[in-house]
Steps between C-alpha positions, in 0.01 A plus 500: 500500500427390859629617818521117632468249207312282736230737633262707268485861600341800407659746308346779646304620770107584479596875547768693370753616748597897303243735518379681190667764424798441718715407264334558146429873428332712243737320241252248498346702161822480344555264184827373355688196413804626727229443808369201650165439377531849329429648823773450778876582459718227649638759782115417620469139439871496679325709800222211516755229466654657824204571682382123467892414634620344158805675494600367896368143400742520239804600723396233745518228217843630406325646134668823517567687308208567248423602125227559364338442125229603345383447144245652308567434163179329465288743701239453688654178522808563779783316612615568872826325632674521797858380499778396753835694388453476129239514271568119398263219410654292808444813767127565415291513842153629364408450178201701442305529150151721572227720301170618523232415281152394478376153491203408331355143588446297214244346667236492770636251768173546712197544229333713784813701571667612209819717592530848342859626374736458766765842568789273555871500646654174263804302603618324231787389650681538899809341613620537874806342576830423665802497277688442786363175545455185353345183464654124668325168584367617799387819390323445116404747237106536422446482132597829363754602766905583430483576856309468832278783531575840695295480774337876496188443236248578741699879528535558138167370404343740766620752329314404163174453697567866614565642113183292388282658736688857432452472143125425558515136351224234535812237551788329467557259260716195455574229272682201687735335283510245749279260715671585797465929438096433507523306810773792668279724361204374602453608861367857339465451116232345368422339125269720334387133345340316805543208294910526491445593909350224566745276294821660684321417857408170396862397462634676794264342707525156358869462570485688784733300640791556205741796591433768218808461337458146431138575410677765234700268373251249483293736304774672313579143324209426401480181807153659613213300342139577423214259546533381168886392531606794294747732626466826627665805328488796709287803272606872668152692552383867631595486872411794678498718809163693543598898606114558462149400621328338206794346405549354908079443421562322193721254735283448769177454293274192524553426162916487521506335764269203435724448165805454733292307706400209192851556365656336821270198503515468127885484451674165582898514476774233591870531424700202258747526849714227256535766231551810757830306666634440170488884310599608831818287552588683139480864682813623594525620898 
């Protein structure tokens, strides 16, 4: 889901690049399973595709040309693909399953900063890919990739930012399936539990010195150790990108960030290196 498996980038920029209301216009009332998140028809979310350059990216990789999917049988659940030539498993590019909702914390993370209902844009799952491409010795698969990534998530996610603060949400919210997607994710998003925050940095900072895609795999089977000897099973939690101040508050608090704080001088990790070189001799390239 990187651009370069090697560096971690951003997936967007700080401020949206389309104005409001260049694009989107007074269909933004309108509600429908046949629209994108009941508001947009895909003629406009084609029109933002090709004002963030998506559709000359494409050309320039050769990905051309394009269908397009969308799925709404399970509404307000959506499913939004992107396809080279045909709409087949093996030519997906973007892989896009998104809804609004409401999230309503469980619990109060900071006892004197309890979150209210959050207005949020939910990705429950995003793929961004190169079918073209594949995977050799020199050039390895991160857990969870058919193929290296596409290169452009920093263009499409923009554009998400953009509908999250046009639709008047207090975020965007993620649930990293993997290790590695909290670290990429990481340079904006924030755990809502500063516990889990702190726990991610701890182990990125530890083996600082590990490439991320060993440290994936190393964490991915289960060679990552706690303090105790145990392994460490990676546990998805609320990751999120704040689109309003006491959210961005809640995040730079005292309170949050003192948790983070003991979290990174609490947590002791070491990897069984012995056990990591044998699973991974048992990955195919």
């Amino acid at each position: 889901m990187s651009k370069d498996d090697s560096k971690i980038t951003p997936f967007w920029e700080k401020t949206p690049l389309i104005g409001e209301g260049e694009v989107f216009s007074e269909l933004a009332e309108r509600k429908g399973t046949t629209l994108f998140l009941g508001r947009y028809t895909l003629s406009e979310v084609f029109a933002v595709l090709g004002k963030k350059n998506f559709f000359r990216e494409a050309r320039r990789r050769g990905l051309w040309p394009l269908e397009f999917d969308m799925d709404s049988s399970a509404y307000p659940l959506q499913r939004f693909q992107i396809f080279y030539r045909e709409k087949k498993p093996d030519n997906v590019i973007v892989d896009l399953k998104i809804r609004e909702g409401i999230y309503s914390p469980k619990v109060d993370f900071i006892s004197d900063f309890p979150l209210p209902d959050l207005r949020c844009l939910v990705f429950e799952w995003l793929t961004l890919q190169n079918p073209l491409e594949g995977f050799s010795q020199k050039r390895s698969a991160l857990p969870g990739q058919m193929h290296p990534g596409l290169g452009m998530s920093k263009k499409i996610m923009d554009v998400f930012v953009y509908l999250g603060r046009l639709t008047e949400k207090d975020c965007l919210l993620a649930f990293p399936a993997f290790y590695h997607n909290a670290v990429l994710f990481s340079r904006y998003f924030r755990f809502l539990n500063p516990v889990k925050e702190g726990e991610v940095q701890s182990i990125r900072r530890t083996f600082s010195h590990v490439p991320i895609k060993q440290l994936a795999w190393a964490v991915h089977l289960n060679c990552l150790r706690v303090s105790g000897g145990e392994a460490y099973e990676w546990k998805a939690e609320e990751q999120v990108y704040p689109l309003t101040r006491p959210i961005k508050e809640y995040f730079d608090s005292r309170s949050y960030k003192e948790i983070v704080k003991q979290q990174l001088k609490n947590c002791v990790f070491v990897i069984d290196w012995e056990s990591y070189e044998k699973k991974i001799a048992l990955i195919p390239a």
